[in-house]
N, C-alpha and C positions, 0 to 999 in steps of 0.2 A: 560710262567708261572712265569718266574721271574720279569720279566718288570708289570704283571702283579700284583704280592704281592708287587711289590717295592712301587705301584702306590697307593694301597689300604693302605699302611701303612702310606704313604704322606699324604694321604687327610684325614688319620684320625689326623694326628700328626695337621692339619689345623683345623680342628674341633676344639680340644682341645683348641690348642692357639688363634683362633677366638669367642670361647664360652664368654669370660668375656667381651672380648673388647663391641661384640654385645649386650649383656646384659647392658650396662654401655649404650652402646647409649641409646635403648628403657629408660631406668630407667630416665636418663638426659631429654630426649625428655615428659617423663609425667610429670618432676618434673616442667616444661616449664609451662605445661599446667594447672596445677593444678589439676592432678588426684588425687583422694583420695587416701590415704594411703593404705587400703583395698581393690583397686579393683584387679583382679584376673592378671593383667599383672605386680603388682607390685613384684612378687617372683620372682625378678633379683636382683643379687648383685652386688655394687662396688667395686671396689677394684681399687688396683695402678694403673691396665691398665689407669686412668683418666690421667694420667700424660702424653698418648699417645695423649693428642686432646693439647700441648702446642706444636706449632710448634717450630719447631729444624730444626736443618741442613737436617738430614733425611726425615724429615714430609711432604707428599704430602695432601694439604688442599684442601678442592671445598666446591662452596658457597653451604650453608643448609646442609652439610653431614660434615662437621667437617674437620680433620686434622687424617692422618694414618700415624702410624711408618711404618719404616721400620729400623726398629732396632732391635735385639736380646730383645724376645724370638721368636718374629715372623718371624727374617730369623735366621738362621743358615747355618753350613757347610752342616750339610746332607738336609737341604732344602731351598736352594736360593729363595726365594720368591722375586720378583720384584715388585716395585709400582707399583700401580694400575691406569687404564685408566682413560680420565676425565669421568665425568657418563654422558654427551653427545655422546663418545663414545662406552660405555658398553652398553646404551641402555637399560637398564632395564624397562620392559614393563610388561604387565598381560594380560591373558586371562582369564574371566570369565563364569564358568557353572552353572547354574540352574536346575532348572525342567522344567522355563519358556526360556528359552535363554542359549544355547546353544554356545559353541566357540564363544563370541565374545571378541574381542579385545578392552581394556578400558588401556588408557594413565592413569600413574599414577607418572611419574616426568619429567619435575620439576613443571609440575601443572598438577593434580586431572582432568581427566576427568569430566565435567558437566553430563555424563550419569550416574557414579555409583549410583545418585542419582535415577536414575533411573529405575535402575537395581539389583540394591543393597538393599538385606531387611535385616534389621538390627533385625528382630527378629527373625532369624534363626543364628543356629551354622555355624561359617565360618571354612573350611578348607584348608588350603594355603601350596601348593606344592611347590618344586625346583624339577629343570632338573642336571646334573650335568657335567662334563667336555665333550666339545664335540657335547652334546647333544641340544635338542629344546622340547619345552611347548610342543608339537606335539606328541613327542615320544607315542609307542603304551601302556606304561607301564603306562603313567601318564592318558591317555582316559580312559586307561582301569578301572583303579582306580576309577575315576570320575563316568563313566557308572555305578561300581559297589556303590559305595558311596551313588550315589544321588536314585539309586532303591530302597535304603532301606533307606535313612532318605531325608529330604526335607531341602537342605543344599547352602549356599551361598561355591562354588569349585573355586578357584582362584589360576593359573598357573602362576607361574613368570616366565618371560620369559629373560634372560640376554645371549642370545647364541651369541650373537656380544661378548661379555665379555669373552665365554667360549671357545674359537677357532675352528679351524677345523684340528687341526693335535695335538698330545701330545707332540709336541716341543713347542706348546703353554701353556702347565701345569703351570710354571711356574708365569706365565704372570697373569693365571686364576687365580691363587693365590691371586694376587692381584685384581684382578677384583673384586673377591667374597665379600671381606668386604665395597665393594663401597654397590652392591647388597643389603649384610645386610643394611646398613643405608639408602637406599631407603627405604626397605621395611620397615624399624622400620618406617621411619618418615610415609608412606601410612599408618600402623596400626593404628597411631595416630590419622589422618584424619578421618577412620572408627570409630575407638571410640569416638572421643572427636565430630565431625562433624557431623556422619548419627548414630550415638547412637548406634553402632556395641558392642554390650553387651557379645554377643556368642564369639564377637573374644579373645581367650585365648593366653596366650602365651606357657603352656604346650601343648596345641595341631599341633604350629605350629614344 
Protein backbone atom coordinates (compact mmCIF):
# COMPACT_ATOMS: atom_id res chain seq x y z
CA UNK A 1 0.00 0.00 0.00
CA UNK A 2 2.72 2.25 0.67
CA UNK A 3 5.08 1.62 -2.22
CA UNK A 4 2.01 1.98 -3.83
CA UNK A 5 0.81 5.74 -2.78
CA UNK A 6 4.63 6.64 -2.92
CA UNK A 7 4.39 5.64 -6.69
CA UNK A 8 1.06 7.52 -7.38
CA UNK A 9 2.42 10.57 -5.77
CA UNK A 10 5.80 10.40 -7.94
CA UNK A 11 4.13 10.25 -11.26
CA UNK A 12 1.89 12.95 -10.35
CA UNK A 13 4.68 15.30 -8.94
CA UNK A 14 6.13 14.27 -12.94
CA UNK A 15 3.07 15.40 -14.48
CA UNK A 16 3.34 18.61 -12.94
CA UNK A 17 6.86 19.28 -13.76
CA UNK A 18 6.54 17.80 -17.26
CA UNK A 19 3.22 19.91 -18.16
CA UNK A 20 5.13 23.24 -19.13
CA UNK A 21 8.23 21.72 -20.39
CA UNK A 22 5.67 19.65 -22.96
CA UNK A 23 3.53 22.44 -23.64
CA UNK A 24 6.59 24.76 -24.63
CA UNK A 25 7.61 21.91 -27.20
CA UNK A 26 4.15 21.70 -29.00
CA UNK A 27 3.90 25.62 -28.85
CA UNK A 28 7.78 26.01 -30.31
CA UNK A 29 6.98 23.18 -32.87
CA UNK A 30 3.86 25.27 -34.47
CA UNK A 31 5.58 28.52 -34.08
CA UNK A 32 8.04 26.45 -36.73
CA UNK A 33 5.39 25.74 -38.87
CA UNK A 34 3.54 28.73 -39.07
CA UNK A 35 0.23 27.78 -37.35
CA UNK A 36 -2.25 30.40 -36.94
CA UNK A 37 -2.46 32.04 -33.87
CA UNK A 38 -6.10 30.77 -33.28
CA UNK A 39 -5.93 27.13 -33.96
CA UNK A 40 -7.16 25.03 -31.15
CA UNK A 41 -3.46 23.47 -30.20
CA UNK A 42 -2.44 26.84 -29.65
CA UNK A 43 -3.75 27.12 -25.72
CA UNK A 44 -0.17 26.15 -24.49
CA UNK A 45 1.88 28.47 -22.58
CA UNK A 46 5.60 29.44 -22.41
CA UNK A 47 7.34 29.93 -19.72
CA UNK A 48 11.16 29.72 -18.47
CA UNK A 49 11.07 25.94 -18.86
CA UNK A 50 12.50 27.41 -22.74
CA UNK A 51 15.85 27.95 -21.00
CA UNK A 52 15.74 24.02 -20.62
CA UNK A 53 16.30 23.44 -24.79
CA UNK A 54 20.06 25.60 -24.17
CA UNK A 55 22.41 22.81 -23.60
CA UNK A 56 24.30 22.78 -20.28
CA UNK A 57 26.52 20.46 -18.60
CA UNK A 58 23.16 18.69 -17.53
CA UNK A 59 21.31 18.71 -20.85
CA UNK A 60 20.84 15.38 -22.75
CA UNK A 61 20.06 16.71 -26.51
CA UNK A 62 18.84 14.18 -29.69
CA UNK A 63 18.39 15.34 -33.24
CA UNK A 64 14.59 16.83 -33.92
CA UNK A 65 13.42 16.50 -30.14
CA UNK A 66 15.55 19.19 -28.50
CA UNK A 67 17.74 19.15 -25.43
CA UNK A 68 16.19 17.91 -21.70
CA UNK A 69 17.34 19.18 -18.31
CA UNK A 70 18.20 17.36 -15.81
CA UNK A 71 18.42 19.88 -13.46
CA UNK A 72 16.13 21.02 -10.40
CA UNK A 73 12.79 21.34 -10.59
CA UNK A 74 12.74 18.23 -12.67
CA UNK A 75 15.07 15.97 -10.26
CA UNK A 76 14.93 16.56 -6.83
CA UNK A 77 15.87 14.66 -3.50
CA UNK A 78 12.57 13.04 -3.21
CA UNK A 79 12.50 12.27 -6.88
CA UNK A 80 15.94 11.31 -8.71
CA UNK A 81 14.75 11.38 -12.13
CA UNK A 82 17.53 10.18 -14.65
CA UNK A 83 18.13 11.26 -18.34
CA UNK A 84 16.36 9.94 -20.66
CA UNK A 85 17.27 7.05 -23.28
CA UNK A 86 18.18 7.99 -26.92
CA UNK A 87 14.50 7.80 -28.70
CA UNK A 88 16.14 4.92 -30.90
CA UNK A 89 16.07 3.28 -27.81
CA UNK A 90 12.67 4.16 -26.13
CA UNK A 91 11.12 3.40 -29.32
CA UNK A 92 8.24 5.18 -29.39
CA UNK A 93 5.73 3.73 -31.72
CA UNK A 94 1.70 3.81 -32.45
CA UNK A 95 -0.95 1.72 -32.87
CA UNK A 96 -3.85 2.87 -34.87
CA UNK A 97 -7.78 1.96 -34.51
CA UNK A 98 -10.51 2.70 -36.68
CA UNK A 99 -13.99 1.44 -37.52
CA UNK A 100 -12.08 0.42 -40.83
CA UNK A 101 -8.64 -0.89 -39.44
CA UNK A 102 -8.18 -2.15 -36.46
CA UNK A 103 -4.65 -2.71 -34.35
CA UNK A 104 -2.38 -1.71 -36.76
CA UNK A 105 0.88 -0.72 -36.09
CA UNK A 106 2.11 2.71 -37.95
CA UNK A 107 5.95 4.00 -37.53
CA UNK A 108 5.85 7.57 -36.40
CA UNK A 109 9.75 8.39 -35.58
CA UNK A 110 12.11 9.48 -36.72
CA UNK A 111 10.04 9.29 -40.01
CA UNK A 112 6.04 9.32 -40.53
CA UNK A 113 4.85 6.05 -41.78
CA UNK A 114 3.77 6.46 -45.74
CA UNK A 115 0.50 4.62 -44.47
CA UNK A 116 -1.20 7.20 -42.09
CA UNK A 117 -1.87 8.55 -45.15
CA UNK A 118 -3.57 6.06 -45.77
CA UNK A 119 -5.24 5.19 -42.94
CA UNK A 120 -5.57 8.36 -41.42
CA UNK A 121 -8.88 10.57 -42.05
CA UNK A 122 -8.39 13.76 -41.11
CA UNK A 123 -11.82 14.70 -40.81
CA UNK A 124 -12.77 12.69 -37.88
CA UNK A 125 -11.97 13.56 -34.08
CA UNK A 126 -8.51 11.86 -33.15
CA UNK A 127 -8.13 10.45 -29.69
CA UNK A 128 -4.56 9.51 -28.52
CA UNK A 129 -3.94 7.26 -25.58
CA UNK A 130 -0.69 6.62 -23.21
CA UNK A 131 0.13 3.29 -21.56
CA UNK A 132 2.03 4.07 -18.44
CA UNK A 133 4.93 2.45 -16.22
CA UNK A 134 5.40 -0.92 -17.06
CA UNK A 135 2.82 -1.28 -19.19
CA UNK A 136 2.11 -1.90 -23.29
CA UNK A 137 -0.55 -0.11 -26.06
CA UNK A 138 -2.00 -3.89 -25.61
CA UNK A 139 -3.18 -3.52 -22.12
CA UNK A 140 -6.86 -4.62 -21.69
CA UNK A 141 -7.93 -1.14 -20.34
CA UNK A 142 -6.66 0.75 -23.32
CA UNK A 143 -8.86 -2.03 -26.20
CA UNK A 144 -11.24 -1.57 -23.88
CA UNK A 145 -11.51 1.97 -24.17
CA UNK A 146 -11.09 2.09 -27.96
CA UNK A 147 -13.87 -0.82 -28.44
CA UNK A 148 -16.00 1.37 -26.27
CA UNK A 149 -14.94 4.94 -27.96
CA UNK A 150 -15.07 3.93 -31.61
CA UNK A 151 -18.99 2.24 -30.98
CA UNK A 152 -20.30 5.28 -30.31
CA UNK A 153 -18.47 7.89 -32.44
CA UNK A 154 -16.56 7.28 -35.72
CA UNK A 155 -12.97 8.28 -34.54
CA UNK A 156 -9.33 8.22 -35.64
CA UNK A 157 -7.87 5.96 -31.82
CA UNK A 158 -4.05 6.08 -31.70
CA UNK A 159 -2.01 4.04 -28.98
CA UNK A 160 1.42 5.27 -28.16
CA UNK A 161 3.27 2.71 -27.75
CA UNK A 162 6.85 3.60 -25.65
CA UNK A 163 6.98 0.15 -23.39
CA UNK A 164 10.91 -0.25 -24.47
CA UNK A 165 11.04 3.34 -22.57
CA UNK A 166 8.69 2.21 -19.63
CA UNK A 167 10.51 -1.06 -18.20
CA UNK A 168 9.72 -4.22 -16.87
CA UNK A 169 10.46 -3.99 -13.10
CA UNK A 170 9.66 -0.54 -10.92
CA UNK A 171 13.47 -0.35 -10.37
CA UNK A 172 13.07 1.09 -13.66
CA UNK A 173 10.65 4.08 -12.45
CA UNK A 174 13.14 6.18 -12.30
CA UNK A 175 14.74 5.77 -15.78
CA UNK A 176 10.95 5.99 -17.13
CA UNK A 177 11.03 9.28 -15.84
CA UNK A 178 13.18 10.15 -18.20
CA UNK A 179 12.09 8.19 -20.95
CA UNK A 180 8.62 10.06 -20.88
CA UNK A 181 9.50 13.52 -21.85
CA UNK A 182 11.61 11.94 -24.97
CA UNK A 183 7.86 10.28 -25.47
CA UNK A 184 6.29 13.71 -25.19
CA UNK A 185 8.38 15.35 -27.85
CA UNK A 186 7.83 12.49 -30.34
CA UNK A 187 4.46 12.71 -29.95
CA UNK A 188 4.34 16.76 -30.14
CA UNK A 189 6.43 16.71 -33.23
CA UNK A 190 3.73 13.46 -34.97
CA UNK A 191 0.80 15.90 -33.91
CA UNK A 192 2.33 18.40 -36.05
CA UNK A 193 2.82 16.21 -39.00
CA UNK A 194 -1.23 15.27 -38.57
CA UNK A 195 -2.05 18.82 -38.58
CA UNK A 196 0.23 20.69 -40.61
CA UNK A 197 0.51 17.45 -43.29
CA UNK A 198 -2.92 15.13 -43.51
CA UNK A 199 -4.94 18.40 -42.42
CA UNK A 200 -5.70 16.54 -38.86
CA UNK A 201 -8.21 19.45 -37.75
CA UNK A 202 -10.01 17.12 -35.02
CA UNK A 203 -6.63 16.76 -33.36
CA UNK A 204 -6.95 19.03 -30.11
CA UNK A 205 -4.66 19.34 -27.76
CA UNK A 206 -7.34 19.57 -24.78
CA UNK A 207 -8.33 16.14 -25.67
CA UNK A 208 -5.08 14.52 -25.78
Amino acid sequence: MFIQLLVSICLWQSVIASESYLNYIVSKSLDELGIESDHPCRNVSKSSCKDDLIPVQNDTCFKHLGCFSNAPPWTSFTRPALPPNPPEEVCTDSVLYTRRVFNRTLKIFPNVSPDWRKHFNPKLNTTILFHGLLRTPYDAWMINMSEAILARYDQNIIHVDWSKGAGKTFLYYFKALGNMRVVGAVVARFIRFLVVRLGGGGVHCKEI
